[in-house]
C-alpha positions as CSV (number, residue, x, y, z in Angstrom):
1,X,87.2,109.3,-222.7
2,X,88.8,106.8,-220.6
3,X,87.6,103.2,-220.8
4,X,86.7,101.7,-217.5
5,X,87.9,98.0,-216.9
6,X,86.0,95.1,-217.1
7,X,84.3,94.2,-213.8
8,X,81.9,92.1,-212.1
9,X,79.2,95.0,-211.8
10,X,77.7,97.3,-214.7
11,X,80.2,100.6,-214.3
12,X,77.7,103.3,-212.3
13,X,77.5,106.6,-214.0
14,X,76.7,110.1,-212.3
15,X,75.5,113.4,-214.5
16,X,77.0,116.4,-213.0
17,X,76.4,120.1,-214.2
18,X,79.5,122.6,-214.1
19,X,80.1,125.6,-214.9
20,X,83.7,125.9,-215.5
21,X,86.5,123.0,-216.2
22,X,90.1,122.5,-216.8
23,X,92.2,119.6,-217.6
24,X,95.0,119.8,-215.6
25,X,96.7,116.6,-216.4
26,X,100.9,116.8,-216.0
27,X,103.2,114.5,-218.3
28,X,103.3,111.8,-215.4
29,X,99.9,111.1,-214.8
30,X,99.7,111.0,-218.6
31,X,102.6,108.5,-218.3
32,X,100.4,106.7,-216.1
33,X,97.2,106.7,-217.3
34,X,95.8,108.9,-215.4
35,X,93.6,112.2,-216.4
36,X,92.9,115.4,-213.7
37,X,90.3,118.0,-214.0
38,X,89.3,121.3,-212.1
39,X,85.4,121.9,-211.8
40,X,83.7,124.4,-210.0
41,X,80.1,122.7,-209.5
42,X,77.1,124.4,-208.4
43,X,76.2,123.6,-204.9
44,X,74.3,120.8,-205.1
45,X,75.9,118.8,-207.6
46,X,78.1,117.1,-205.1
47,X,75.4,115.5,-203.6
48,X,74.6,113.2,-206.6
49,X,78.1,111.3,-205.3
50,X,78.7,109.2,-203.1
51,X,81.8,108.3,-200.5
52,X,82.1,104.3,-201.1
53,X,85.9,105.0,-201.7
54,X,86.5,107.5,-199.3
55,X,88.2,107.0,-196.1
56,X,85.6,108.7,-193.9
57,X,82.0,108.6,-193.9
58,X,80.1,112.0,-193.4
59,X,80.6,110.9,-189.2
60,X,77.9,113.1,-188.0
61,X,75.5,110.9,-189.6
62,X,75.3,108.4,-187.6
63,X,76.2,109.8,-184.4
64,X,75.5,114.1,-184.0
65,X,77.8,113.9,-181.1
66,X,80.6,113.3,-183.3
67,X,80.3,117.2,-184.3
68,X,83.5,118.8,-184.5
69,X,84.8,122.5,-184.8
70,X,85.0,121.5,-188.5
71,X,81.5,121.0,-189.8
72,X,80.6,124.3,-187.5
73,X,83.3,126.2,-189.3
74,X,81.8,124.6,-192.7
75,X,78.4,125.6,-191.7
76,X,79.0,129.1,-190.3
77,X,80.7,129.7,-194.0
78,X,77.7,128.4,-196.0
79,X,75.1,130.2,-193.6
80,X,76.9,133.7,-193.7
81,X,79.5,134.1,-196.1
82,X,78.2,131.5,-198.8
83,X,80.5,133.0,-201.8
84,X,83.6,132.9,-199.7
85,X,82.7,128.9,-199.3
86,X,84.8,128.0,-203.1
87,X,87.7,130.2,-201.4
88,X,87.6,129.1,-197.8
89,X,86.9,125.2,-198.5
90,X,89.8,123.1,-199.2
91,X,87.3,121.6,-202.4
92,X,86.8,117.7,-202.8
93,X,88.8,115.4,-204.4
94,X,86.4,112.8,-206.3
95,X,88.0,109.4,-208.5
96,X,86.2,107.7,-211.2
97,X,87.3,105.2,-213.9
98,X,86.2,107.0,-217.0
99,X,85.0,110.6,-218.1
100,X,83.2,112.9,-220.5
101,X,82.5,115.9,-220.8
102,X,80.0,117.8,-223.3
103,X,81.6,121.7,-222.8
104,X,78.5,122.4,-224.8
105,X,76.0,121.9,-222.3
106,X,78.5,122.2,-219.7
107,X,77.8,119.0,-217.9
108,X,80.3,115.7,-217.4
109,X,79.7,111.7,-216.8
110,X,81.8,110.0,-214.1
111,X,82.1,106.3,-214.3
112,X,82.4,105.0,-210.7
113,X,83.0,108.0,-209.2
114,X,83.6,108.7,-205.6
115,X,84.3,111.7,-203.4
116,X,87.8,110.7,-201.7
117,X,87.9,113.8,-200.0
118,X,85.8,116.3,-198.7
119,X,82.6,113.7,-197.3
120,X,82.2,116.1,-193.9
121,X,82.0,119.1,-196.6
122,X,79.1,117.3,-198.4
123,X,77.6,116.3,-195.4
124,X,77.2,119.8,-194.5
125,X,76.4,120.8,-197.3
126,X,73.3,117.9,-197.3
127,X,72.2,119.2,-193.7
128,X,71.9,122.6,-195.8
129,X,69.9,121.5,-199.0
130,X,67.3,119.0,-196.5
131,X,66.8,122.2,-194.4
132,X,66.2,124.6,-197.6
133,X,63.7,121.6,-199.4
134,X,61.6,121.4,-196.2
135,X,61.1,124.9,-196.0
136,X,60.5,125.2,-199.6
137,X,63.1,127.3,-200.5
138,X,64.6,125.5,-203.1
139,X,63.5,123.7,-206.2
140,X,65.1,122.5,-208.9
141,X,66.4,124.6,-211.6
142,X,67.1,127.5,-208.8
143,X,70.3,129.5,-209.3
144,X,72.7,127.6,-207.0
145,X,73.6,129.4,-203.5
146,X,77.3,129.2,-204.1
147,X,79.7,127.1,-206.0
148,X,82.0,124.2,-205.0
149,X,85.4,123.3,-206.4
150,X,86.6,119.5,-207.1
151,X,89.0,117.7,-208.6
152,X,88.3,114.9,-210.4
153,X,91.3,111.9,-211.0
154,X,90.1,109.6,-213.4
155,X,91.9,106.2,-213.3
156,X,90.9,102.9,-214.5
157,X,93.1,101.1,-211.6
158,X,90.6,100.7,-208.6
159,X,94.1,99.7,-206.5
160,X,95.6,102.8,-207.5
161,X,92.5,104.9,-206.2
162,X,92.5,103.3,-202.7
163,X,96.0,104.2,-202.2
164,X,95.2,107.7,-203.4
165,X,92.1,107.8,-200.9
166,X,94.5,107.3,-198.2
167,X,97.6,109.4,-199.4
168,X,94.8,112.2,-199.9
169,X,94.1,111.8,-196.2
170,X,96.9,111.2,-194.5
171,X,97.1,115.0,-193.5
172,X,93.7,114.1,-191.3
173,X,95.3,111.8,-188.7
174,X,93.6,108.2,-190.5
175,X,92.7,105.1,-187.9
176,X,94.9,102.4,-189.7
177,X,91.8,100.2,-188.9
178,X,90.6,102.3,-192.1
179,X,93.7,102.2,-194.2
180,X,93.4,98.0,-193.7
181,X,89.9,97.9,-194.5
182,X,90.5,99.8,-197.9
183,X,93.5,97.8,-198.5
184,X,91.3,94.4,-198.3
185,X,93.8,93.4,-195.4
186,X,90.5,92.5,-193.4
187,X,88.8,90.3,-195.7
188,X,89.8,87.0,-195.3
189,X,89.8,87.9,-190.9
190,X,86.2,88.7,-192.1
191,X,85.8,85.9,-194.2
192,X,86.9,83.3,-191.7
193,X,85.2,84.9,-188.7
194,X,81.8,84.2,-190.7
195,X,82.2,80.8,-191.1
196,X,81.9,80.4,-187.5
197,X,80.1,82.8,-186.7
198,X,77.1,83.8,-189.9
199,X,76.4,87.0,-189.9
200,X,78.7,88.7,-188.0
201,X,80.5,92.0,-189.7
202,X,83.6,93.2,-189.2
203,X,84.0,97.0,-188.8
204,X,86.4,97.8,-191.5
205,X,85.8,101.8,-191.5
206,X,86.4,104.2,-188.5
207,X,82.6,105.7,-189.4
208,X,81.1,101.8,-188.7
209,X,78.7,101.4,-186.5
210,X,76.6,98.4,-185.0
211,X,80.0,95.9,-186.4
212,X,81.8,94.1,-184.3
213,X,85.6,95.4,-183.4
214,X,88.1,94.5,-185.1
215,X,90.6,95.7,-182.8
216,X,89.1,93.6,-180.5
217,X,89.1,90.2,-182.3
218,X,92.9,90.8,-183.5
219,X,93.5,91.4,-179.3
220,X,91.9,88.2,-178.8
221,X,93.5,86.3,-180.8
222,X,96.6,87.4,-180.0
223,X,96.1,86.5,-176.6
224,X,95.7,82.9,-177.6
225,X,99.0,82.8,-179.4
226,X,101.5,80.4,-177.7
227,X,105.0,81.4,-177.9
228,X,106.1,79.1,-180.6
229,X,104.2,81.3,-182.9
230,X,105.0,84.4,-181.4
231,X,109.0,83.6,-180.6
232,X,108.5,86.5,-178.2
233,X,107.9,85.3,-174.2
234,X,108.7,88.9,-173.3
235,X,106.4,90.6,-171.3
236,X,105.6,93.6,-173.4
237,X,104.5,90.5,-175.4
238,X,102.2,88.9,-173.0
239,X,101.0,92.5,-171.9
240,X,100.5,93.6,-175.8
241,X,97.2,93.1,-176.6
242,X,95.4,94.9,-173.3
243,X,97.8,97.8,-173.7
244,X,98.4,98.4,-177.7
245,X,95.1,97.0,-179.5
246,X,96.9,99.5,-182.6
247,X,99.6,97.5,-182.6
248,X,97.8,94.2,-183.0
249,X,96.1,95.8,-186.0
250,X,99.6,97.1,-187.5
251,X,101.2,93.9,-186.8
252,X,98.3,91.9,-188.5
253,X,98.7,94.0,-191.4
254,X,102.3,93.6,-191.8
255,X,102.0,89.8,-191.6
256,X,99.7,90.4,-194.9
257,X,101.5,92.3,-196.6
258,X,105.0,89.8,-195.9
259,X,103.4,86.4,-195.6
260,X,104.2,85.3,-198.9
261,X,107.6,86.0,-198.6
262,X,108.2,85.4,-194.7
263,X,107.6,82.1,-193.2
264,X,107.5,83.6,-189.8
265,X,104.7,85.9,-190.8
266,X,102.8,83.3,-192.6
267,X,102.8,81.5,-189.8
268,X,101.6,84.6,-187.5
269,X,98.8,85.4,-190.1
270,X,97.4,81.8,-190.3
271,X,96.8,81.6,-187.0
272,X,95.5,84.7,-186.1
273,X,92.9,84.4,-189.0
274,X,92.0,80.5,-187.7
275,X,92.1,81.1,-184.6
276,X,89.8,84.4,-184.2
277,X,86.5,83.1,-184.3
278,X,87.5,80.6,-181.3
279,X,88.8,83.6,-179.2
280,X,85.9,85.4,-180.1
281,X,83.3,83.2,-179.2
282,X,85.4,82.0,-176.2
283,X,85.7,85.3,-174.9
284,X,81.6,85.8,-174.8
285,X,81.3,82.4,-172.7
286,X,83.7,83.6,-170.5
287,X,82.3,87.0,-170.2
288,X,79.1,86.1,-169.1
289,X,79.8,82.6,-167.1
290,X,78.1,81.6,-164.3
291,X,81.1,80.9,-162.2
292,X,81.5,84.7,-161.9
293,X,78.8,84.5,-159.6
294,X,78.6,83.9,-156.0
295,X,82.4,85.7,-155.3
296,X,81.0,88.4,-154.8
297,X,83.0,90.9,-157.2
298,X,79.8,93.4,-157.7
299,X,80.5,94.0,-154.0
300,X,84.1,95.3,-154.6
301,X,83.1,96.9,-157.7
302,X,81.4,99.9,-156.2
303,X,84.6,100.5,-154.3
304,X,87.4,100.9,-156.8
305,X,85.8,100.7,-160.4
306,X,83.6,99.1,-162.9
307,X,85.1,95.4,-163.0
308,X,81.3,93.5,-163.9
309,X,77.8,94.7,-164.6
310,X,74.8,92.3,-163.6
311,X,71.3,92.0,-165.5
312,X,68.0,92.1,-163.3
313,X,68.5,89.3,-161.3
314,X,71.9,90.6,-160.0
315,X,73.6,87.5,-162.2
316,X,77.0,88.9,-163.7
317,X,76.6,89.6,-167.5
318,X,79.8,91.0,-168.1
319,X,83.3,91.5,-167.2
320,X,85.9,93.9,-167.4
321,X,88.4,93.1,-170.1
322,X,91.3,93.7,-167.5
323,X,90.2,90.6,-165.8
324,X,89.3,88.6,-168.8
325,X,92.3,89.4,-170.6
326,X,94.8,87.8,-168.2
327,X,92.5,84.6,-168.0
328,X,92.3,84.4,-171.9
329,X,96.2,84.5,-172.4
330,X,96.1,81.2,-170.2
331,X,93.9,79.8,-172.6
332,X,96.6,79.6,-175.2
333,X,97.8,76.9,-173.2
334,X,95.0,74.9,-175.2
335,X,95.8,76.5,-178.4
336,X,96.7,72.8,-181.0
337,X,97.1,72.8,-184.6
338,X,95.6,69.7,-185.7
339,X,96.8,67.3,-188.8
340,X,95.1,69.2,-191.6
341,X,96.8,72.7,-190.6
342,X,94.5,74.3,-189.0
343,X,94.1,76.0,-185.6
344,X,91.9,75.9,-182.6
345,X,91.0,75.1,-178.7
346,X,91.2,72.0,-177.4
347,X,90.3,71.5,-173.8
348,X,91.5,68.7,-171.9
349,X,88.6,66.6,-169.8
350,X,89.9,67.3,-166.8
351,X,90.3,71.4,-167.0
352,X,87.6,72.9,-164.9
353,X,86.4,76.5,-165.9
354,X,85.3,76.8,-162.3
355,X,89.1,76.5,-161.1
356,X,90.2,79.0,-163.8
357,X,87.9,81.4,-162.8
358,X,88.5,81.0,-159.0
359,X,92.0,82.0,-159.7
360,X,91.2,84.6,-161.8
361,X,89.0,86.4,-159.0
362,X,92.3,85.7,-156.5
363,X,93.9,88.2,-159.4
364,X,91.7,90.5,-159.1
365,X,92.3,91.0,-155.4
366,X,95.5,90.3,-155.5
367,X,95.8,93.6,-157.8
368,X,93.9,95.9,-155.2
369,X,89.8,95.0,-157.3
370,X,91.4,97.2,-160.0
371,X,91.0,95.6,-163.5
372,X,93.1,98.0,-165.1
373,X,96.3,97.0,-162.9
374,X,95.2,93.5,-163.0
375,X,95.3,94.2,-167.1
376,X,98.7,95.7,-166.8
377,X,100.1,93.0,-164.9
378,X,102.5,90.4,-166.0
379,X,101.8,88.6,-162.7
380,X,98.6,88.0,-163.0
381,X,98.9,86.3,-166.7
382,X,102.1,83.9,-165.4
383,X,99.9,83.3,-162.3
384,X,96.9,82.3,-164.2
385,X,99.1,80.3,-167.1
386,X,100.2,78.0,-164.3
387,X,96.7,75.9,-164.1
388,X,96.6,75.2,-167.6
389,X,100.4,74.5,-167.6
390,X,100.3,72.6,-164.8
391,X,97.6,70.1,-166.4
392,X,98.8,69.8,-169.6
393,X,102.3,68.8,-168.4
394,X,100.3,66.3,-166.1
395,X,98.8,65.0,-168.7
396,X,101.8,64.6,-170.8
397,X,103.8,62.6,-168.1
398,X,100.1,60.0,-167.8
399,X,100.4,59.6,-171.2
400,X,104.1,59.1,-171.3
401,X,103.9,56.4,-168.7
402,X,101.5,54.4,-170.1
């Protein structure tokens, strides 16, 4: 039996009942430390683990929309063909940190065990046993309706087993969103974000639901990043985060995994990890402000797309990210670094909100009332920098001549 390492939680253990196993352990997983086992399980077995490793939640759990041809070819097998399911299923993979088994009375302990691969299988197969309980058609110590197959990777190295979560899926096309989550690239984004904003969860799985987007946050921070962080004036650059929100996430997790090694990425990381919260919350007053109002964009709206929606007194209570976006990245005209370090917004006296909006609804016509082309327009985000440029350099030449 393998020992488990030390942690800071009591190591959980699972019971399972099988009725046939094999070590299959090769010379290089020995070399590594590592153990492999074949078990065929009766059906329900797989139920008594869970999927806090694995890459995917069951995702018709949450949402029953999210029903693919999969889990109806994995149902159709189990309601018509149950003893072809061992054959026809590509198994589960499940990891734990320790193992025993008692061949005697054919059953095994996992120590932190999770099923890495196979969570829409066991799903399914949940559906199946909740539908056979209610109409009392099972009960315990029934012969099982078919048999499963895993294989079980026991490995004390909890690093190790993330990167095999996400080798094991990388024939399922994975959201990298996923991969970065499981990697713990999010966690001081997270971390940060909270101490601005209590409560507040990142989604760090594709299967989250009712988190905020990370996506979304690494866009707006992004947008706030003045070119002598960036180096890059381009306009891919300035057009990056409406048009490639993966790419902000791919680039944020590259500036992880190199900021100890690259000043230039350090540099990238730290402010994007600072400055998030302030984007964030700056992007929900601008979202809802009142100076959307009385320009009558709800009027154009109806013509040529969704570009605000307004509550029930016809005030505007949102607006489409193809006109905010433009109007944030002239924000990071305000973007300091103060004496300790650390990043943030600093608005002179004289900047008016009302003028920044103004011009940003001149955009919006400008670009035919269509917030998508307004999004996709490097005009409009030199056309709206100009304001804040404008006052800043004003500023500078007061201060200069004083």
């Amino acid at each position: 039996m393998t020992s488990p390492k030390a942690g800071k939680h009591a190591p959980n253990r699972v019971h399972i009942s099988y009725q046939l196993v094999r070590n299959t352990t090769s010379p290089d997983e020995k070399s590594n430390g590592v153990q492999s086992f074949v078990m065929n399980l009766p059906t329900f077995e797989i139920l008594k683990l869970d999927t806090k490793d694995n890459l995917r939640a069951y995702l018709a759990e949450y949402d029953p929309r999210k029903r693919n041809r999969v889990h109806d070819a994995i149902r159709e097998t189990i309601d018509t063909e149950p003893s072809r399911f061992i054959v026809r299923n590509s198994g589960f993979v499940i990891t734990a940190s320790a193992i025993s088994i008692d061949d005697n009375s054919k059953k095994a302990t996992l120590v932190d065990a999770s099923i890495i691969n196979g969570a829409q299988s066991q799903g399914e197969i949940r559906g199946y046993y909740t539908e056979l309980v209610e109409a009392d058609k099972w009960n315990e110590g029934d012969d099982p309706p078919f048999y499963v197959r895993a294989t079980i990777i026991v490995d004390e190295d909890s690093d190790e087993i993330v990167e095999t979560a996400i080798a094991r899926n990388i024939a399922t096309p994975i959201k990298s969103l996923t991969e970065a989550g499981a990697r713990g690239q999010l966690d001081e984004l997270e971390k940060n974000m909270k101490r601005m904003i209590p409560g507040i969860e990142l989604r760090k799985k594709e299967s989250d639901v009712g988190v905020t987007d990370t996506r979304k946050v690494l866009q707006l921070a992004r947008l706030l990043m003045p070119t002598s962080i960036s180096g890059n004036s381009s306009p891919a650059e300035k057009l990056r985060a409406y048009k490639n929100p993966e790419q902000c996430l791919t680039e944020f997790c590259d500036w992880y995994e190199s900021k100890r090694s690259n000043s230039t990425a350090r540099s990238k990381y730290e402010f994007t990890i600072q400055m998030a919260p302030h984007a964030y919350l700056e992007y929900q007053k601008w979202e809802n402000h009142p100076a959307w109002n009385g320009h009558h964009i709800w009027d154009e709206t109806k013509k040529g797309g969704r570009a605000v929606k307004r509550n029930g007194v016809n005030k505007i209570k949102w607006v489409s990210p193809g006109i905010l976006f433009p109007l944030m990245g002239a924000l990071s005209e305000f973007a300091v670094i103060d004496k300790s370090g650390h990043w943030g917004l600093k608005m002179p006296k004289r900047f008016k909100e009302d003028e920044l909006v103004r011009r940003a609804v001149n955009q919006f016509r400008a670009h035919n009332s269509d917030p998508m082309i307004m999004g996709r327009s490097e005009a409009a985000y030199d056309a709206l920098r100009i304001y804040p440029q404008t006052l800043i350099e004003v500023l500078r030449d007061i201060a200069a001549d004083r």
